[in-house]
N, C-alpha and C positions, 0 to 999 in steps of 0.2 A: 233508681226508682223502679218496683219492678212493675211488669207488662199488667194489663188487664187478665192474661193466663196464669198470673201468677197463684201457685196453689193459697191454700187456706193455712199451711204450714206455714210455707215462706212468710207470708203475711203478717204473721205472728210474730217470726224469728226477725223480723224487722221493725221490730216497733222500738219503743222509747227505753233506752239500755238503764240499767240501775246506774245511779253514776260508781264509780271505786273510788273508795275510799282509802284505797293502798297509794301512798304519794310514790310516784315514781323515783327511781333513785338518779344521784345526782349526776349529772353530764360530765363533770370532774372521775368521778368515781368509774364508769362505765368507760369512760377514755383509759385510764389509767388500763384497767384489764384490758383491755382492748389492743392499749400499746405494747403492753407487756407479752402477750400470746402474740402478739403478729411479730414484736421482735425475735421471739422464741424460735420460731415459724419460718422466720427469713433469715438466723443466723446457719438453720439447720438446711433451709435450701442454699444456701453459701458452699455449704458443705458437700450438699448433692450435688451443685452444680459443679464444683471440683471434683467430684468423684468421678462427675459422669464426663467433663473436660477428660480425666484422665484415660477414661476408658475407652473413648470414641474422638477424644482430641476438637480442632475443629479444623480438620479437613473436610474431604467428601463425604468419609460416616459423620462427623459431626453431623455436617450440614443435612445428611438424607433422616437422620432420627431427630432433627432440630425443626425442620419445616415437615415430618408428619408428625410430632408431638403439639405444635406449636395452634394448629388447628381448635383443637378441643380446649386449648390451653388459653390463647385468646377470647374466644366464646364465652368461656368462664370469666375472662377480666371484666368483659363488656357487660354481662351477666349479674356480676357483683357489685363491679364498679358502678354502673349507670343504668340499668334496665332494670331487671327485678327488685334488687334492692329497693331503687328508688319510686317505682312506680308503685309495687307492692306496700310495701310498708304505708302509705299514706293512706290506701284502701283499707288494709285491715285493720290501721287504726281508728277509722272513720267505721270500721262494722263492729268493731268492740265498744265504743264510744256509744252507737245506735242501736244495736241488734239487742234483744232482750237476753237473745243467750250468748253474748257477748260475741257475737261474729262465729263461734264455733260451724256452726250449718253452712255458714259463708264460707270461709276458711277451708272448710272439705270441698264445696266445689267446686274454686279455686284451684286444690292444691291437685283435684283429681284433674279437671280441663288441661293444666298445664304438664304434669303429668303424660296423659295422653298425647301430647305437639310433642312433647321432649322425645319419647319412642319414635314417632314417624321423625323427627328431627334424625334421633340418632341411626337408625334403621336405613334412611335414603343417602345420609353422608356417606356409611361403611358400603351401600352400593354403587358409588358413585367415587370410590376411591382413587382410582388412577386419574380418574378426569379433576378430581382436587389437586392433587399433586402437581398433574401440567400446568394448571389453573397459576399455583401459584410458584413452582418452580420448572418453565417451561424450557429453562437451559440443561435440567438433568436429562442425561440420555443412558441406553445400556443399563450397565449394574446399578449405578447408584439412583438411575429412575426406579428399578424394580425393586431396588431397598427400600426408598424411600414410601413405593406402594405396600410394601411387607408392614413394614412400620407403622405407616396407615390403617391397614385392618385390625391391627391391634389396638392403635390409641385411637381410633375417632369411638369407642363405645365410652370415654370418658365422656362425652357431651352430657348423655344422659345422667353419671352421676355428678358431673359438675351439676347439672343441673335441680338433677335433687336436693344435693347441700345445699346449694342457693335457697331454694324454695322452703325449704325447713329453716335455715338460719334466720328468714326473714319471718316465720311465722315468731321463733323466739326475740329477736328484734322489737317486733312488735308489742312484745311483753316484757319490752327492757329487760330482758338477759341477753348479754351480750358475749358473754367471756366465750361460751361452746365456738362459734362461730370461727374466733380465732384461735381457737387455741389447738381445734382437732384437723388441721394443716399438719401441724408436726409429726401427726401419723403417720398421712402420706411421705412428708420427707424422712421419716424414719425407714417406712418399707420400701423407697426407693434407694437410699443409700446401703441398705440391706443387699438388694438387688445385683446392685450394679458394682460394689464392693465384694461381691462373692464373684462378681466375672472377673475382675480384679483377681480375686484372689487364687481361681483356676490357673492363674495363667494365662488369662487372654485380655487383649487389647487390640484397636486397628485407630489406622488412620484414613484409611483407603476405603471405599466402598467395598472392593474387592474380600476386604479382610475380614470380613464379616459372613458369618456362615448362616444357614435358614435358622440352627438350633440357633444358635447364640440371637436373633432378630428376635425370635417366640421368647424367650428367657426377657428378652429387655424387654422387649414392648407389652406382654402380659404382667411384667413387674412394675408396670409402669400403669397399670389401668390397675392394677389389682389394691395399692398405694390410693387412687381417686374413692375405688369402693369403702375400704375404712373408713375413709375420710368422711363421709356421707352416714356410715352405719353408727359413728362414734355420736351423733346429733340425736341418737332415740333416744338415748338413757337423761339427759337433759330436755328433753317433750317430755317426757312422761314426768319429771322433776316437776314441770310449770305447768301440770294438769293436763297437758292438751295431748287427748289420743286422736287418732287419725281414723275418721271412718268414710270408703268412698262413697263420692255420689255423683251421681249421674243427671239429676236432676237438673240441669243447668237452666232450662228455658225459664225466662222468669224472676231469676235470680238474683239481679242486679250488675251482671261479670260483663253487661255491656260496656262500664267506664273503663274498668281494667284492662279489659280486652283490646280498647281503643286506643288508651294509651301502649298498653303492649306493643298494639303495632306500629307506633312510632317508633317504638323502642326498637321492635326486628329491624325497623328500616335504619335507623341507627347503628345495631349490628353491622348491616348489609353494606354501610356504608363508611365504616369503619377497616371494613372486610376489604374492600375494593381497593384502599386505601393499604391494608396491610399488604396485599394480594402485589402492587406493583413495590412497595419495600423489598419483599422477599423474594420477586423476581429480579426485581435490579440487583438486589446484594449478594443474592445465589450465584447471577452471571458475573458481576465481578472478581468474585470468590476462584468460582471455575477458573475466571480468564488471567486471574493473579497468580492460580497454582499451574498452570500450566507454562506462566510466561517463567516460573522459576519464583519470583517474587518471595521476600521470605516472610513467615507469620500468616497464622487466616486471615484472610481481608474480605469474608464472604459472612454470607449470614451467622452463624453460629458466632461470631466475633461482636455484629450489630447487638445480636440477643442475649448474647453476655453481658455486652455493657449493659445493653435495658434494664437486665432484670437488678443490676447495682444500684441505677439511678431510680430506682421506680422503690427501693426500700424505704427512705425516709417520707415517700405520698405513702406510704402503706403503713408506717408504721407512727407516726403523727396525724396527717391530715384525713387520712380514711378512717382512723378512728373515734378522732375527735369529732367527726361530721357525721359520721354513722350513728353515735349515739345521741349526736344533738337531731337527727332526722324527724323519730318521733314526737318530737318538743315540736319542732317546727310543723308537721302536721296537723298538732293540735292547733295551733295556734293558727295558722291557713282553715281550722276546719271553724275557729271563732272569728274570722272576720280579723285577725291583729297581723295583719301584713309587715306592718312595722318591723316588730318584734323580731318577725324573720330575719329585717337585714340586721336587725342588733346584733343578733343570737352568731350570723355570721362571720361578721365584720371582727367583734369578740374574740371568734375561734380562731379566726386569719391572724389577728391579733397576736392571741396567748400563742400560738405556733410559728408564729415567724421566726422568735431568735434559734429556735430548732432545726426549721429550714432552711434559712438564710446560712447558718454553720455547717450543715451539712453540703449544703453547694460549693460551699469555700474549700471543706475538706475534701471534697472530689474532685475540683478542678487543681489544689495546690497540690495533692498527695494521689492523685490519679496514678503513676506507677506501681506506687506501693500499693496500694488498693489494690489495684489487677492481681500484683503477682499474688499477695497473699489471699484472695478469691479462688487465681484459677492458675498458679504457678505449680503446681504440683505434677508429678509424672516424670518417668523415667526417660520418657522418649525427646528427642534433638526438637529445639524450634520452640520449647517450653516458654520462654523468656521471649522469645519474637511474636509470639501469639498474645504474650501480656500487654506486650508493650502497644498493639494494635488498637487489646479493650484499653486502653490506658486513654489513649487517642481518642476515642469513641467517648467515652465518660468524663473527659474535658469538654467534647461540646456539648454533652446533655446536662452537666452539672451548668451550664449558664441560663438555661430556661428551667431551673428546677422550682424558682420559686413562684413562676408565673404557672407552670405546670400543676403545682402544689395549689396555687388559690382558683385557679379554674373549677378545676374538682371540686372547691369547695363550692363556686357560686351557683355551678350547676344545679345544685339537688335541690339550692332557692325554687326554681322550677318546680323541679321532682314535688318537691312539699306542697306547692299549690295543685297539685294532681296536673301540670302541664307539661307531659313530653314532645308536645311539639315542637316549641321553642328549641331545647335542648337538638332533635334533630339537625333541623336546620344552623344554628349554632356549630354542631359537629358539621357537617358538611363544609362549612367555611371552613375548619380545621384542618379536617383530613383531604379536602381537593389543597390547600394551600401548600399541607406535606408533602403529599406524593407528586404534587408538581415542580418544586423545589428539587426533590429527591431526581425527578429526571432531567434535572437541567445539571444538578450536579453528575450523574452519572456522563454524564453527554460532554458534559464538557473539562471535567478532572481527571489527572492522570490515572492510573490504573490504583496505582498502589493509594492514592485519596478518596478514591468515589465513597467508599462507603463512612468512610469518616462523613466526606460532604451530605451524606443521608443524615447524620447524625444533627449536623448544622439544622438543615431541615427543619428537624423536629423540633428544635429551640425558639425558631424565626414564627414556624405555625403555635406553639406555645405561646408563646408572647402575643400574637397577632389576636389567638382566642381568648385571653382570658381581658383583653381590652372589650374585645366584642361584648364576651360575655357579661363585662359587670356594669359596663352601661345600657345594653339589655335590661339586665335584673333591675337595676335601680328605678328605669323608667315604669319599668311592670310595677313593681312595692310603690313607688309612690304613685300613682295610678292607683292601683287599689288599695292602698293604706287610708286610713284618717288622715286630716294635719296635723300637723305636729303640737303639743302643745305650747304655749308661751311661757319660756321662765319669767317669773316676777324678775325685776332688776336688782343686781346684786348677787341673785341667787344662782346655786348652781344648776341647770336642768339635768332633772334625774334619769334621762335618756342618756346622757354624754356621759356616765359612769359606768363605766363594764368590768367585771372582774378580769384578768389576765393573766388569771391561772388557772386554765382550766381543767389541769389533772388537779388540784386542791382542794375542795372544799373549802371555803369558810376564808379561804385568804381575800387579803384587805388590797392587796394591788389594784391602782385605777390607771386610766387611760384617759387621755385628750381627746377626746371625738369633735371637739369645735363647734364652733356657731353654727345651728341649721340655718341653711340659705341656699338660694338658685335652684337648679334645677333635681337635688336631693331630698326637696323637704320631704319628709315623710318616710323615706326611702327605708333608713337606718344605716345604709352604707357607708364610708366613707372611703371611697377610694384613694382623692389625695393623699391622704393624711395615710393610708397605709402604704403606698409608694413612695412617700416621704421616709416613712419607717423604714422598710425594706433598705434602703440607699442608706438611712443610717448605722443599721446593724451591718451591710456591707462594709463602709470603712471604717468602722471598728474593728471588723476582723480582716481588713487589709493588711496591715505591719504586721499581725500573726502569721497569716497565709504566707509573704513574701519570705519570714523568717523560718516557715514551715517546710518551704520547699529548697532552702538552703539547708536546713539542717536533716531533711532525710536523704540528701544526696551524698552524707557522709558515712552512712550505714552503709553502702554498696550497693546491689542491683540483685544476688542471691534472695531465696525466700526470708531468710531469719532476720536480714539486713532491713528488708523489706518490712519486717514487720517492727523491729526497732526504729525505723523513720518512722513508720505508722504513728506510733505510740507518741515519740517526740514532737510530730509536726501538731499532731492535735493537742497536745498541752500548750503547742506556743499558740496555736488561732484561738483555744477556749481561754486562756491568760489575757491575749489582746483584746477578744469582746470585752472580759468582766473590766477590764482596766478601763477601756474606753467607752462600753456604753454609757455612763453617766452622764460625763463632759458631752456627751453630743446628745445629747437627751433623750435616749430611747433605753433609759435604765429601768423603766416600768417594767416591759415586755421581755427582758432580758433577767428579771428577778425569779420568774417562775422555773427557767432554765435552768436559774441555778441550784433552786431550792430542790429540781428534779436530780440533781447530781451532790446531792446534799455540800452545799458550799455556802455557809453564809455569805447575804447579799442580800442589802435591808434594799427594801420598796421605796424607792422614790416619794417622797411627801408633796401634798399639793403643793402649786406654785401658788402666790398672792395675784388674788382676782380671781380664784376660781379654776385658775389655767391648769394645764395637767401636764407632766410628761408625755409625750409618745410611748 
């Protein structure tokens, strides 16, 4: 609402919007590219990350270009993940929606205010460099603190372009295009494997702080910021695609960016508190690291080993559930912006749905094939300990593959919020999360052997995952059904047309349905259905039980080199994805597991109603 200063401009540029008659495109459709650029994106950072394991290993250089990369690196997750993304995108749907010139005036000064914080953002970090570094690895001393400050001056100016791409991806977002977004990632991991491939290919390698010289620090870490810039400049030619040119203004007072702003700043404090939370991971796992290489201990067991695993376990939320959620975002703003509360947990509950037998598999395949995974990621390099540093991630991505699918729906319930323009909730929410991790994380470091602590961080993160995504979906439920209508009443006999959801939602047009059950208790209204998706979850688990068990007998016959590795790989997933299609039927969660298959093009007919009305899971 703007001020009484509000100009005679503004006034105008906020009145009643033509409506658009362009239907937006469909959720199915938008996921699919979505999933497909971010697979693209993250097989190719697989890549880099191997390269750059090769390069810098994960000793003491790992760990000092690992925790000043990691800075800018996070900011971006939280960034994309849960802050602009989701705070943005509901605003400028609601100013396209309203604004006569479709939020255009809005949108610039927006993109300019944010803009402006990102520079002083970026500009006070790179000043305050070394006091980051203590901050969050307070056990580097000598060489590898002043590496790890070197590193630092060079990667904290990504902030500012993380932050650009965010803020541009969300303008196209907003205008359902979604594909830019994901797909100009693979720049960056192009001109970083460029990068760090060409150090490689000098001749040069370290594993030691020591080994690492000032040229070779400027060479990676400007190739590592200069990777972020594409990444951001590849977003113009797609704005200019979808009409929208960029002009600044300055104009703020008046403007309406008081909700944005306000939500924003939940969102920073979410950040901050997220930060605080990463801040003692990376100090516990640094000093483990330190205290495991010096005791002899073999294999990293310090950060750069946590962050490897992460970033394995964190590809199927990025490559399934962030895109199927991102593009259902916009839907769900509209629909918070009509008063259909409801709709929202449908539209949810739906995505949790059509992506479970995806994520549920892919947890199975990380916890049963977790060796094989590691080496063929980050088994590569010519230097001794190759193979003990796998075996480490290996360790690591068994205990984050157990919370991947409560990890996976968290994410999704969140942005429930997001869509109602409410980032408070979500703060607070996170706060339960991330005090619950890092508290865990120091009781594990305090009380595990040396050579477990950071595994036991690992646990952590699964116990706080689990812990959050209960909070959080009976949260959300009470909020939608609180502000939802009631529910309607099926006639008797009939089926109600709320409890039918499609469950394919990269498909269009497919017929698969789902059992969402009788509205009752403390749900109605909601759209949720949590039992009934914990009940699923646990069925598509032992489905691919006899898989998983005969997956991790049969890749232990390959051997433990890379190629062996990578033929278990291969074997063990045909036997888990054999075991779901066999047995999801019989335990009846063959609905949810159709769209999986039709994605891996395998005939797999859809479950037919039961009599009465009843449905599959």
């Amino acid at each position: 609402m703007p001020s009484p200063r509000a100009s005679e401009e503004q006034k105008q540029e906020q009145g009643a919007a033509k409506p658009d008659a362009k239907p937006a495109a469909s959720t199915g459709r938008n996921g699919l590219i979505m999933a497909l650029g971010s697979l693209a994106s993250r097989a190719l950072g697989f890549v880099r990350s191997a390269v750059i394991v090769a390069a810098l290993a994960t000793g003491t250089a790992g760990d000092a270009f690992n925790v000043a990369n990691s800075l800018p690196n996070i900011v971006y997750m939280m960034l994309l993940g849960g802050v602009l993304a989701s705070v943005f995108v509901p605003e400028l749907v609601h100013a396209m929606q309203t604004h006569k010139d479709g939020g255009q005036a809005y949108t610039d000064r927006l993109l300019t205010l944010c803009g402006v914080i990102l520079v002083v953002l970026t500009v006070g970090a790179w000043l305050l460099a070394p006091q980051i570094v203590d901050f969050y690895a307070p056990k580097f001393s000598g060489v590898q603190r002043e590496l790890a400050i070197t590193f630092a001056r060079y990667c904290l100016p990504q902030i500012l372009f993380y932050g650009v791409f965010t803020l541009l991806g969300q303008v196209l977002n907003a205008r359902d295009r979604f594909g830019a977004m994901m797909w100009t990632p693979v720049l960056n991991n192009v001109v970083a494997i460029g990068v760090f491939g060409g150090y490689l290919a000098m001749g040069h390698h370290a594993y030691r702080a020591e080994e690492v010289s000032s040229g070779d620090a400027m060479l990676l870490g400007i190739g590592s910021t200069l990777g972020i810039v594409v990444q951001a400049a590849a977003l113009l030619p797609s704005l200019r695609k979808a009409g929208f040119t960029y002009r600044p203004r300055f104009d703020w007072r008046g403007a309406g960016l008081t909700r944005p702003l306000r939500a924003a700043g939940w969102a920073l404090a979410l950040v901050v508190a997220t930060q605080l939370s990463f801040a003692v991971i990376t100090s516990l796992s640094s000093g483990a690291g330190t205290a495991a290489d010096h005791a002899g201990i073999p294999g990293g067991r310090g950060f750069s080993a946590y962050n490897n695993a992460y970033a394995l376990f964190v590809v199927p939320q990025g490559v399934i559930t962030v895109s199927l959620v991102t593009a259902l975002l916009p839907g769900m703003a509209r629909a918070a912006t009509a008063g259909d509360y409801r709709k929202i947990g449908e539209d949810l509950s739906g995505v949790l749905r059509s992506s479970a037998a995806m994520v549920v598999t892919a947890a199975v395949l990380f916890f049963a094939l977790a060796p094989q995974i590691a080496m063929a990621a980050y088994g590569y390099g010519a230097r001794a300990g190759v193979h003990d540093d796998a075996m480490v991630i290996a360790s690591l991505l068994m205990a984050f593959a157990i919370g991947m699918p409560a990890f996976c729906a968290q994410y999704g319930l969140a942005r429930g919020f997001y869509a109602m323009g409410d980032a408070r909730t979500p703060f607070w929410l996170t706060l339960i999360s991330t005090g619950t991790n890092a508290a865990l994380c120091w009781v594990a470091y305090q009380v595990l052997p040396l050579q477990d602590k950071v595994i036991g961080m690992a646990v952590a993160h699964t116990v706080a995952a689990t812990l959050s995504v209960v909070v959080t979906g009976v949260a959300l439920g009470r909020r939608l059904a609180k502000g939802a209508p009631p529910a309607p009443k099926a006639e008797a006999g009939a089926v109600d047309s709320t409890m039918v959801l499609r469950t394919d939602a990269f498909a269009p047009g497919a017929n698969a349905t789902v059992d969402l059950g009788t509205r009752r208790g403390a749900r109605r209204g909601s759209g949720l259905e949590g039992f009934r998706l914990v009940t699923l979850h646990l069925g598509l688990i032992l489905a691919c039980l006899p898989g998983a068990l005969a997956a991790h007998w049969l890749a232990g016959q390959f051997g433990e080199g890379l190629f062996g590795s990578l033929a278990g790989l291969a074997a063990g997933s045909l036997a888990v994805l054999l075991s779901l299609f066999v047995l999801a039927r019989p335990l009846g969660v063959g609905a949810s597991v159709a769209p999986f298959a039709r994605k891996l093009r395998i005939p797999y007919p859809t479950p037919a109603p039961a009599a009465g009305g009843k449905h599959r899971r």
